[in-house]
C-alpha positions as CSV (number, residue, x, y, z in Angstrom):
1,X,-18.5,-20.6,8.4
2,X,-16.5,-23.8,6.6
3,X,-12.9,-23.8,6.9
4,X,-13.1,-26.7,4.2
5,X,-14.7,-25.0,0.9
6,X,-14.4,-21.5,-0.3
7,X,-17.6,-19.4,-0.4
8,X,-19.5,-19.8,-4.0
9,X,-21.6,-17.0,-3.9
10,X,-21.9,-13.6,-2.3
11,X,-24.2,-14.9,0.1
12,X,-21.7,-17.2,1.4
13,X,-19.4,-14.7,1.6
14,X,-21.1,-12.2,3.4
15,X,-22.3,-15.1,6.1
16,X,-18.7,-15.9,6.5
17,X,-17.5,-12.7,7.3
18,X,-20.3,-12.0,9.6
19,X,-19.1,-14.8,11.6
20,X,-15.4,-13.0,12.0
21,X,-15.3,-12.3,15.7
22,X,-15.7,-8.3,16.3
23,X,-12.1,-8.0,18.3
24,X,-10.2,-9.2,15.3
25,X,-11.8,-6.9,13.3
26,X,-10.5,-3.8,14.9
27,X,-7.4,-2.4,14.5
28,X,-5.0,-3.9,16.8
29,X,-2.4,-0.9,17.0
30,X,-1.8,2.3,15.3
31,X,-0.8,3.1,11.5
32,X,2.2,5.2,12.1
33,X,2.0,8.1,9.3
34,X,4.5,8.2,6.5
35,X,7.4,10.7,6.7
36,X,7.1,14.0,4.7
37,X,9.3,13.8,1.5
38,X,12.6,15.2,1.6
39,X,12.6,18.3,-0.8
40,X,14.5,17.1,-4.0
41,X,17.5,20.0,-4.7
42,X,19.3,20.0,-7.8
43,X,23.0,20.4,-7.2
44,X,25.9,21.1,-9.6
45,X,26.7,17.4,-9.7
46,X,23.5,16.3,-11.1
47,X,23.2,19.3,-12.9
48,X,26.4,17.9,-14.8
49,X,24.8,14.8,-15.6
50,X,22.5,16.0,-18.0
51,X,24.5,18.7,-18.8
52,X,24.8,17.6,-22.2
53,X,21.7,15.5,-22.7
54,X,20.8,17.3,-25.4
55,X,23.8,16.2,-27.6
56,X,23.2,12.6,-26.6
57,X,19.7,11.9,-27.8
């Protein structure tokens, strides 16, 4: 692998990554999982926002 030049061809590329030592290449510490959405409520004071929307446009 040449820390100088980019890889030209696929070949290269592969041979590179080959060379990446197996330890980095696992996954160091877990992904924690994204939060559930928060359920979306419409209230009277949105409501009122678009209460007249109609009219507007």
């Amino acid at each position: 692998m040449s820390t100088v030049t980019e890889p030209e061809t696929l070949g290269e590329l592969i041979a590179d990554c080959a060379e990446i030592p197996q330890d980095l290449c696992r996954e160091q510490r877990a992904v924690p999982r994204p939060r559930a959405a928060t359920p979306w409520r419409v209230d009277e004071a949105c409501h009122a926002q678009v209460a007249e929307l109609d009219a507007y446009i």
